[in-house]
C-alpha positions as CSV (number, residue, x, y, z in Angstrom):
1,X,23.7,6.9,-10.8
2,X,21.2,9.8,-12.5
3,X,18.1,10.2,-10.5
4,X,15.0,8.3,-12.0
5,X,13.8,11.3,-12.7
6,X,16.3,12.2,-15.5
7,X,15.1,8.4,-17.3
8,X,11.4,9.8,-18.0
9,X,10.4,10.3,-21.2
10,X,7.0,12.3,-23.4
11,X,4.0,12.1,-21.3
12,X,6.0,10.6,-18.2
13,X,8.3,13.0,-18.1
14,X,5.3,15.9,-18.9
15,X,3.4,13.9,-15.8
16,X,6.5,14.7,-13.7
17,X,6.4,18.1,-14.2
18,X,2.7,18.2,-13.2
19,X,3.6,16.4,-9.8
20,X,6.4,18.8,-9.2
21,X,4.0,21.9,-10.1
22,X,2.2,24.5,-7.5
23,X,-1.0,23.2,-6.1
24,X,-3.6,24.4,-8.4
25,X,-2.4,22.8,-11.5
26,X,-1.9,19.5,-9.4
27,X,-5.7,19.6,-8.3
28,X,-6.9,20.8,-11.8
29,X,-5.4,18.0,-13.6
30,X,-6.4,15.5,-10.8
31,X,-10.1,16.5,-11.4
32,X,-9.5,16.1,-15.0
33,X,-7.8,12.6,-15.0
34,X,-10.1,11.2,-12.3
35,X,-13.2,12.1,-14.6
36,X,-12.2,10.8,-17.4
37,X,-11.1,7.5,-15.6
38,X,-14.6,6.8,-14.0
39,X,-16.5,7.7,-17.2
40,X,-14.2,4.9,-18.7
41,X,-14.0,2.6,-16.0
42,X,-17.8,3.2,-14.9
43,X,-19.8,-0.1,-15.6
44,X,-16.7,-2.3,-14.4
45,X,-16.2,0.1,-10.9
46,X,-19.6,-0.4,-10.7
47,X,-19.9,-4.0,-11.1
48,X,-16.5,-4.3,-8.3
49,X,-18.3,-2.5,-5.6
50,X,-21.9,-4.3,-5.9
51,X,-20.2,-7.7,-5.9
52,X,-18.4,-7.0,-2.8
53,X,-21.1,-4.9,-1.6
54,X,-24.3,-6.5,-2.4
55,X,-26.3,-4.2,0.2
56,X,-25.7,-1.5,-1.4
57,X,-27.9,0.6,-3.6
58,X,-27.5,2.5,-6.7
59,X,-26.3,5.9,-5.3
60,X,-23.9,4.3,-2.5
61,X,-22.4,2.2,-5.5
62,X,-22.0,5.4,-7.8
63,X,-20.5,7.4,-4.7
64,X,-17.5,4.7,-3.8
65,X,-16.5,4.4,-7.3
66,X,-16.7,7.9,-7.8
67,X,-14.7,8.7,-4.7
68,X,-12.3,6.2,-4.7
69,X,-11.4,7.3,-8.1
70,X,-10.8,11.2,-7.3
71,X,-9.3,10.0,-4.1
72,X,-6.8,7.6,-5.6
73,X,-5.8,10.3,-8.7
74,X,-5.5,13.0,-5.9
75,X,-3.0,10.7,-3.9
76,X,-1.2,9.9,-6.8
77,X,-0.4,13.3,-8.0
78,X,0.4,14.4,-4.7
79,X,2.5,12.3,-3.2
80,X,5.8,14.3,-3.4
81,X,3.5,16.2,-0.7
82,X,4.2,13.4,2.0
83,X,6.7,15.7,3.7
84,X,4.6,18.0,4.0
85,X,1.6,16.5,5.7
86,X,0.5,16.8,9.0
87,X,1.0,13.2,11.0
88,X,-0.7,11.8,13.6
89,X,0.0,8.2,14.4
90,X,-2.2,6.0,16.5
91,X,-0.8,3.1,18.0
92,X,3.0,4.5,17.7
93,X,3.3,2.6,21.1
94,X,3.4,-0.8,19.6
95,X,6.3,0.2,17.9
96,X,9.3,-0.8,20.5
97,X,9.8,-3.8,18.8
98,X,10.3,-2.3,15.3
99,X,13.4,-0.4,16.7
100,X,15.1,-3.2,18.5
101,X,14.3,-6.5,16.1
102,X,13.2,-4.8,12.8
103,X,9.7,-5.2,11.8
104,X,7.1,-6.5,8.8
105,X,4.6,-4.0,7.9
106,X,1.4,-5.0,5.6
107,X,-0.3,-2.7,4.2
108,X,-3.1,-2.2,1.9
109,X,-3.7,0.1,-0.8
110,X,-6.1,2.5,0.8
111,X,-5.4,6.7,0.9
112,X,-1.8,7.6,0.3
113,X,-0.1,4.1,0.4
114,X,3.5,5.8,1.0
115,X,2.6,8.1,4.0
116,X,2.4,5.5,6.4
117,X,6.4,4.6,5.3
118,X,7.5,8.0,5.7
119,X,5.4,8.6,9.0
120,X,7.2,5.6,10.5
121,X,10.4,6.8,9.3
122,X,10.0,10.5,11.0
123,X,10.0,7.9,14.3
124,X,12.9,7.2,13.8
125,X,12.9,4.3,12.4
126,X,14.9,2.6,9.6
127,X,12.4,2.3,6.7
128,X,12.5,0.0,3.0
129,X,9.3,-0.4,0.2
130,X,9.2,-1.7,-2.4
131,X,8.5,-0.9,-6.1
132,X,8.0,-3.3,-9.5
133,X,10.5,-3.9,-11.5
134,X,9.0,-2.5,-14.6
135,X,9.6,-5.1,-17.1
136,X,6.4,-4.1,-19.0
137,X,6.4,-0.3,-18.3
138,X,10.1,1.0,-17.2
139,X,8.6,4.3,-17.9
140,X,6.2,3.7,-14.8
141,X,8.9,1.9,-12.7
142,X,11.3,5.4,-13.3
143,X,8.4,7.3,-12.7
144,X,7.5,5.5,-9.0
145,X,11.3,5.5,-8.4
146,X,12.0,9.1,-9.1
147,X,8.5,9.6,-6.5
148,X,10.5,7.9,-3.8
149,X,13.7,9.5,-4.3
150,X,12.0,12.7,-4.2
151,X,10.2,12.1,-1.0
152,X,13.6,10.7,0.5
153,X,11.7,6.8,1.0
154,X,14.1,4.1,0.3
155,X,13.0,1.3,-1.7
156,X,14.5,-2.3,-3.6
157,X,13.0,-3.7,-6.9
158,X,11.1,-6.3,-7.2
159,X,13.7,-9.2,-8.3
160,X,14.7,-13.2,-8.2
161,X,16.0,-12.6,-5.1
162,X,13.9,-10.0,-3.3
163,X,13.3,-11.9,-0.2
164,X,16.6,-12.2,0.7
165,X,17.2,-8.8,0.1
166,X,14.5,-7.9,2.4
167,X,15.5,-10.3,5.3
168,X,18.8,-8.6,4.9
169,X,17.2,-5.3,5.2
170,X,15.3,-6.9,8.6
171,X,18.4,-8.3,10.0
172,X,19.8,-5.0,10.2
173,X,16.8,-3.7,12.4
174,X,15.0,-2.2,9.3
175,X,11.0,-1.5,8.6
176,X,9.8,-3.4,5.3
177,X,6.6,-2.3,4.2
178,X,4.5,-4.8,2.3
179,X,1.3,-3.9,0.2
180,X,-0.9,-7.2,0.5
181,X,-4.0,-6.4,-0.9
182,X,-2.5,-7.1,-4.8
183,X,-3.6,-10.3,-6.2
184,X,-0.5,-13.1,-6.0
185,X,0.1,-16.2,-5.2
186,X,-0.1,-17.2,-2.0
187,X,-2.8,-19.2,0.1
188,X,-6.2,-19.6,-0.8
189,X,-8.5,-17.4,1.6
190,X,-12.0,-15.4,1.7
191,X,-11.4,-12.0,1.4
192,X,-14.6,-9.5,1.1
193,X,-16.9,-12.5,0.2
194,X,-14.3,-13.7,-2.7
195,X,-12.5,-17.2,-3.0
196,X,-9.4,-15.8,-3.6
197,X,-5.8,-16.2,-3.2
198,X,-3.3,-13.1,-1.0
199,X,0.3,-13.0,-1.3
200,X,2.1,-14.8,2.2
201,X,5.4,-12.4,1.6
202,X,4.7,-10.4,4.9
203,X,3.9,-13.6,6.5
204,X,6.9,-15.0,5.1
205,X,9.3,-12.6,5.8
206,X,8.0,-12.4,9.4
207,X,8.6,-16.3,9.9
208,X,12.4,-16.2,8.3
209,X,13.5,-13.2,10.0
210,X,11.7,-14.3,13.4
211,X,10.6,-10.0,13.7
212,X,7.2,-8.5,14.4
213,X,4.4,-8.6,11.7
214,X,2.3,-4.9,11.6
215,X,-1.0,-3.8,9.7
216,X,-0.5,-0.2,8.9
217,X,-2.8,2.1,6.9
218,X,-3.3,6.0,6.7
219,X,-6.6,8.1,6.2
220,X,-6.5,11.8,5.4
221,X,-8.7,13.1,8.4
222,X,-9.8,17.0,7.9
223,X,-6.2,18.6,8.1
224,X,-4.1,15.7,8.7
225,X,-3.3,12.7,7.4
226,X,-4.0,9.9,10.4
227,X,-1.6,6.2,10.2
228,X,-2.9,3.6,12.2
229,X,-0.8,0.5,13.4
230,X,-1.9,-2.3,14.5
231,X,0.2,-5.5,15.8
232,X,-1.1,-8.8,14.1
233,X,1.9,-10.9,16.2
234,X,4.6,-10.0,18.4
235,X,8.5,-11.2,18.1
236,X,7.7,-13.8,21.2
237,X,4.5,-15.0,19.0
238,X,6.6,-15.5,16.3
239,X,9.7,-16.7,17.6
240,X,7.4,-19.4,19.7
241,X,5.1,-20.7,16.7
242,X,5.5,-24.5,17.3
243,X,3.5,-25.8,14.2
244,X,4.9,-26.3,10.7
245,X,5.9,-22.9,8.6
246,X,2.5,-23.3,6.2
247,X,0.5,-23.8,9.4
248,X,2.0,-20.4,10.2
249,X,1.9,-18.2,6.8
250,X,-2.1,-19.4,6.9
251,X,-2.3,-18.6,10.6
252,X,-0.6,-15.4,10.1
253,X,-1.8,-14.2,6.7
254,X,-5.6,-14.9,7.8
255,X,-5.1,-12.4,10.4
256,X,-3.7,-10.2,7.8
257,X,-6.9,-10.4,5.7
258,X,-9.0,-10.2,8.1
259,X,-7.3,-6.4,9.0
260,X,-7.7,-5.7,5.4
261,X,-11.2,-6.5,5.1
262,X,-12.5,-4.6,8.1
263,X,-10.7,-1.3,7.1
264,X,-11.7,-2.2,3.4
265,X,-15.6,-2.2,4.6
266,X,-15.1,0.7,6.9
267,X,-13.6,2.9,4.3
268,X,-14.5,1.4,0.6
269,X,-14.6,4.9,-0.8
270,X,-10.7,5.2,-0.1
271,X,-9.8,1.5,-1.4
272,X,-7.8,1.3,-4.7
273,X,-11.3,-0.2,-6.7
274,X,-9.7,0.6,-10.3
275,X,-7.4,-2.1,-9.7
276,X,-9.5,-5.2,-10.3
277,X,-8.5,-7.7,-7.2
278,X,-10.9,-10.3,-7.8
279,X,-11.0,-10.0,-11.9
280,X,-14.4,-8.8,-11.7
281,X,-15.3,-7.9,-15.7
C-alpha cells in the first residue's frame, strides 16, 4: 500500500512539504497561520474562554486565546518533530500494568496530543491511536495518516467496528490511546461549568477488556516536552466492579472528566479552544 503521504493533493500536499521543511520555514508559517486564525476566530475564542472562565478579565481572556492558538498551530506543524523531543515522563511507575494486561489511555487535546503515544512507546510498550475516517475530508484523514506513518505511531480508523478492533488490539497487551475531551455521545456530565455530554469509549474499552484505564497528557516545559500519567483505576478495580456496566462507564468516565478539567484549568492557554466543545457561538 503507498504511504498516505503519496494520496495528498494542492494545498495538502504543499502543507506537507511545509511539515517536512527545515525549522525556520516551519515557525514562519506557524506565526502566519496562527494570526490569521485568531483574527478570524477572535470574538468566538473569546466568548469560549469567558464562558468557561468567567473570572477572568479582558487581557487574561485575550492571552489564552491567543496562546492556545499559536500553541496549537506550532504543535501541529511540528509534529513530525516527536522523535526528536526530549522526554521526561512523570509517573512512568504506574505503568507495570500496561506491559503485562495492556492498557486504556485517555487523553485530552492539550500540547502535542501524539507525544504522549510515542513517549509511551520508547517504554517499550506496544502502542495504537486512533485517527477519523475522513469521510468529509480524506484529504485531512491522508494528511494525519501520512503524520503518523512518518513519526513511526501506529494507528486504526475510525470505523463500524472500531471497538472490537481496539479490544483486539488490548487483548494482545497493547496501549490504546483515547482523546476524550471531543464532544460525542456518551453520558451526560458537568465538565468546566457546562451540561454536557463526554464520549465513555475509554471507559468502555476498559470494562470489556477488564485492563487499566490511564489519564495521560504532555506539556512542553523549557527544553523538554514533560508526559504525565496518571492511574484513574487499576486492573484489580476494574476486574472487581460489582455494580452494573453503566454504573461503571459513569463511575469511571466522571473520574475521567474530572482529570480533564483540572489540567484544562491549570493550563487553558495549552487547551485545543478553536475547537468549539460546548458549541459556544
Amino acid at each position: 500500500m503507498a504511504p498516505s503521504s503519496e494520496k495528498l493533493t494542492g494545498g495538502y500536499k504543499l502543507l506537507w512539504r511545509v511539515l517536512n521543511a527545515p525549522k525556520p520555514i516551519r515557525s514562519g508559517f506557524s506565526r502566519s497561520i496562527s494570526s490569521l486564525l485568531y483574527l478570524a476566530q477572535k470574538k468566538r475564542l473569546h466568548k469560549r474562554v469567558q464562558t468557561i472562565f468567567p473570572q477572568y478579565d479582558a487581557s487574561q481572556v485575550k492571552a489564552v486565546a491567543k496562546d492556545s492558538t499559536r500553541f496549537a498551530c506550532d504543535e501541529i506543524i511540528n509534529m513530525l518533530q516527536i522523535p526528536a523531543e526530549n522526554y521526561r515522563v512523570v509517573g512512568a511507575e504506574l505503568l507495570p500494568e500496561a506491559g503485562t494486561q495492556g492498557a486504556v489511555f485517555a487523553s485530552v487535546h492539550i500540547g502535542q496530543t501524539e507525544a504522549p503515544t510515542y513517549a509511551i512507546q520508547q517504554l517499550g510498550h506496544e502502542v495504537c491511536t486512533i485517527i477519523g475516517a475522513g469521510d468529509d475530508n480524506p484529504q485531512l484523514h491522508h494528511l494525519g495518516a501520512a503524520m503518523l506513518e512518518q513519526t513511526g505511531l501506529p494507528y486504526l480508523t475510525k470505523n463500524k467496528g472500531i471497538l472490537f478492533d481496539l479490544i483486539a488490539k488490548l487483548h494482545k497487551k497493547h496501549c490504546v490511546f483515547i482523546h476524550s475531551d471531543l464532544r460525542d455521545k456518551g453520558p451526560e456530565v458537568e465538565f468546566l461549568g457546562q451540561k454536557t455530554t463526554v464520549p465513555k469509549t475509554a471507559a468502555s474499552l476498559a470494562v470489556l477488556a477488564k485492563v487499566p484505564l490511564y489519564f495521560i497528557y504532555g506539556i512542553r516545559e523549557q527544553d523538554e516536552l514533560v508526559v504525565y500519567i496518571d492511574k484513574l483505576a487499576d486492573v484489580d478495580e476494574v476486574q472487581g466492579l460489582q455494580m452494573p456496566r453503566e454504573e461503571a462507564l459513569s463511575l469511571l468516565t466522571q473520574r475521567l472528566v474530572e482529570s480533564m478539567e483540572q489540567v484544562i484549568r491549570r493550563y487553558p492557554q495549552y487547551w485545543l479552544w478553536l475547537y468549539n466543545r460546548f458549541r459556544i457561538k
